[in-house]
C-alpha positions in Angstrom: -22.9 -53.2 -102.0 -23.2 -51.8 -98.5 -26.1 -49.4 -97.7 -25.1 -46.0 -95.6 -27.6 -45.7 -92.9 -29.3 -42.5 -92.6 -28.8 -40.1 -89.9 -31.4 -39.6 -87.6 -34.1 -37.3 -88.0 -33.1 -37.2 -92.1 -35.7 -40.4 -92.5 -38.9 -38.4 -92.7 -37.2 -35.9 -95.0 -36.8 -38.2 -97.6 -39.6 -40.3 -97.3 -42.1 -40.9 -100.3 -45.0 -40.4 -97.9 -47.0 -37.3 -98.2 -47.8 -35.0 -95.5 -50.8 -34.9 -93.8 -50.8 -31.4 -93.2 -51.6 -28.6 -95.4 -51.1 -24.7 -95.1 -55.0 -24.1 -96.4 -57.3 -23.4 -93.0 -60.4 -25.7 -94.6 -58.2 -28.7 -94.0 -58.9 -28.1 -89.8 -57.4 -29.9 -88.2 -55.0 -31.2 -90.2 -52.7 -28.0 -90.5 -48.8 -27.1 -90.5 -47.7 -26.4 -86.6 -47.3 -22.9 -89.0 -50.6 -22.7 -90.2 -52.2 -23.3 -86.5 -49.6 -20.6 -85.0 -50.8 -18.2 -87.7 -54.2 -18.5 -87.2 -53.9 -19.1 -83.5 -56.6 -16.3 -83.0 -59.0 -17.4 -85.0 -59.0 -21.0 -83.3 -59.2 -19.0 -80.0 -62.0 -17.6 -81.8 -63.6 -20.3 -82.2 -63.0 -21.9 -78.8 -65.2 -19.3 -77.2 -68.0 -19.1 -79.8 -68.1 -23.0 -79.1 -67.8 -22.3 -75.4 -71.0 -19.8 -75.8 -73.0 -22.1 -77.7 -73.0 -24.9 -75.4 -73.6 -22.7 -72.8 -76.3 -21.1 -74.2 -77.9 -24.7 -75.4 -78.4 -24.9 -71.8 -79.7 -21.7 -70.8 -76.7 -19.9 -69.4 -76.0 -16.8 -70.5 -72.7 -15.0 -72.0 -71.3 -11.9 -72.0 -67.8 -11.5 -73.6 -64.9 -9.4 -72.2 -62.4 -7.0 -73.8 -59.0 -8.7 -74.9 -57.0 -6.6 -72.8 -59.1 -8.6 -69.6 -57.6 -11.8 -68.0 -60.8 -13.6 -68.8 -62.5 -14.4 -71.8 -66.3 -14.1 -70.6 -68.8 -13.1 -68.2 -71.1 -16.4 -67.2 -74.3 -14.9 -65.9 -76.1 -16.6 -63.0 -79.0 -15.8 -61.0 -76.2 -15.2 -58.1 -73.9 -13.2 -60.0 -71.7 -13.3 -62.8 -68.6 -15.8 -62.8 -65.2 -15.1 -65.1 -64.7 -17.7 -67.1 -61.5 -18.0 -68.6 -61.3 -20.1 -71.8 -58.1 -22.2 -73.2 -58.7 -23.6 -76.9 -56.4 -26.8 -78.3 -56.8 -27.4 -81.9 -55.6 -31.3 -81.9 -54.9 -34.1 -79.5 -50.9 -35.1 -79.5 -49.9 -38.3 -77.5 -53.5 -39.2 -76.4 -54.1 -36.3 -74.8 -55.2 -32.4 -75.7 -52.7 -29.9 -73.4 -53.5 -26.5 -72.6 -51.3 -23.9 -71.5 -52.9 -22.0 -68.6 -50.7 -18.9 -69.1 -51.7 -15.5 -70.5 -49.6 -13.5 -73.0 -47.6 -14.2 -76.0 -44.3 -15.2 -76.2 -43.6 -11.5 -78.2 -44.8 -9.5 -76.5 -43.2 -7.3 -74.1 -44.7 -8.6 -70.9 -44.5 -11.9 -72.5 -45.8 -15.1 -70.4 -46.6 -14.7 -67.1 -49.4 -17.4 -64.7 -52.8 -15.9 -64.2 -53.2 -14.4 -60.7 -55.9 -15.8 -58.2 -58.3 -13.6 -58.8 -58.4 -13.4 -62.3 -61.0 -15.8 -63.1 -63.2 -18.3 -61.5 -64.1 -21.2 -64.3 -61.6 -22.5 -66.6 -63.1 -24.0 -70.1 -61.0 -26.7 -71.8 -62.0 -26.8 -75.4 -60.9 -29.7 -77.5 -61.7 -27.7 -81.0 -61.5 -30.7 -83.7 -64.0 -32.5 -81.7 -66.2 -29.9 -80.7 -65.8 -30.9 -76.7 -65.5 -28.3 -73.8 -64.3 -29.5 -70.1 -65.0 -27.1 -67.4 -63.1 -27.5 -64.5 -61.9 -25.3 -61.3 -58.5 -26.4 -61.5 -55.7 -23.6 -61.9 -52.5 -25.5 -61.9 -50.3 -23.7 -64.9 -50.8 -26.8 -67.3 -54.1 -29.2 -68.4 -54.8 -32.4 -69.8 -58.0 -33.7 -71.4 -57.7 -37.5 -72.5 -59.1 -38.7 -76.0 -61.0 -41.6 -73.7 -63.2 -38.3 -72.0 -64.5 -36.8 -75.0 -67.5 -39.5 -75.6 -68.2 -38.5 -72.1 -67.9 -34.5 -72.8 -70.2 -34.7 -75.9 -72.8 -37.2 -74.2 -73.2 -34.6 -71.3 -71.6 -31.5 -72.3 -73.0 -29.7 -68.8 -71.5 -32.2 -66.7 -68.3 -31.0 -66.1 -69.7 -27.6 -65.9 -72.3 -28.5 -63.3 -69.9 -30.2 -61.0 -67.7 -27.1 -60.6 -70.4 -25.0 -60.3 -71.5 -27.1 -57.5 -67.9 -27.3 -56.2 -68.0 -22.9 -56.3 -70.9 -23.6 -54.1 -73.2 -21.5 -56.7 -75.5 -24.5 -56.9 -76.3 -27.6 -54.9 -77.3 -30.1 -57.5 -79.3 -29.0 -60.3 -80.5 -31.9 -62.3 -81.6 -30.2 -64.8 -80.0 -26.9 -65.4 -81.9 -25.5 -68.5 -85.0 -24.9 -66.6 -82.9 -23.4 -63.3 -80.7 -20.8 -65.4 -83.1 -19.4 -68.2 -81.7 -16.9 -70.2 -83.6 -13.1 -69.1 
């Protein structure tokens, strides 16, 4: 008896295997490409609260902005207050977690449009499933954080933070930025 092969693309349709992904938000970060879209504001959500936490495990200082404002927070230093703008990924893909550095949505009327320059000065990276933030100065339109970096990111999670603030020229070094930037 010959066998038909299938076409392509019909093989994980009719495979035995089960999915990995479910539609019920408890299985983070296992969801449906659906389920993340649907809740995409609530992972935001989170993104920033775990952006603030970090922050403030170190002595910095938040202050959240209104939606409608390109950036996502207020980062209060003794020198003046930076704009931090805050970009959330749910789950690595290819070895890698990709951010987007766009604001908008895709329906609404102004839809996707690139940041301007003077919309924010600190970008936060946030890999959500493993609870890692990058800060970086960089403003090209897309971002990369390897899986390889996170051990890095959760040994020192003020390290990437404390290079670009020394790269704004806001601090020189600060070896030990709890006691420099106390919360007032």
């Amino acid at each position: 008896m010959t066998r038909q092969p299938l076409l392509s693309g019909f093989e994980e349709v009719l495979s035995s295997k089960p999915s990995t992904t479910t539609n019920d938000i408890r299985d983070f970060p296992n969801l449906s490409r659906r389920t993340l879209s649907q809740h995409a504001k609530w992972f935001g959500l989170a993104g920033e609260y775990l952006v603030d936490s970090i922050l403030l495990r170190f002595g910095f200082c938040t202050s959240p902005m209104p939606e409608m404002m390109p950036a996502d927070r207020l980062l209060c230093l003794p020198e003046g207050p930076l704009r931090l703008q805050i970009k959330t990924c749910c789950r690595p893909r290819d070895g890698y977690f990709h951010f987007s550095l766009t604001k908008g949505y895709h329906r609404a009327p102004g839809g996707i449009r690139p940041y301007g320059p003077d919309d924010f000065d600190l970008v936060a990276l946030v890999a959500l499933s493993e609870n890692a933030v990058k800060f970086t100065l960089e403003r090209q339109a897309s971002h990369r954080v390897a899986c390889s970096e996170i051990a890095a990111l959760h040994q020192d999670p003020c390290a990437s933070l404390q290079r670009a603030l020394e790269d704004l020229g806001v601090i020189e070094c600060a070896p030990s930025l709890p006691n420099q930037f106390p919360c007032q």
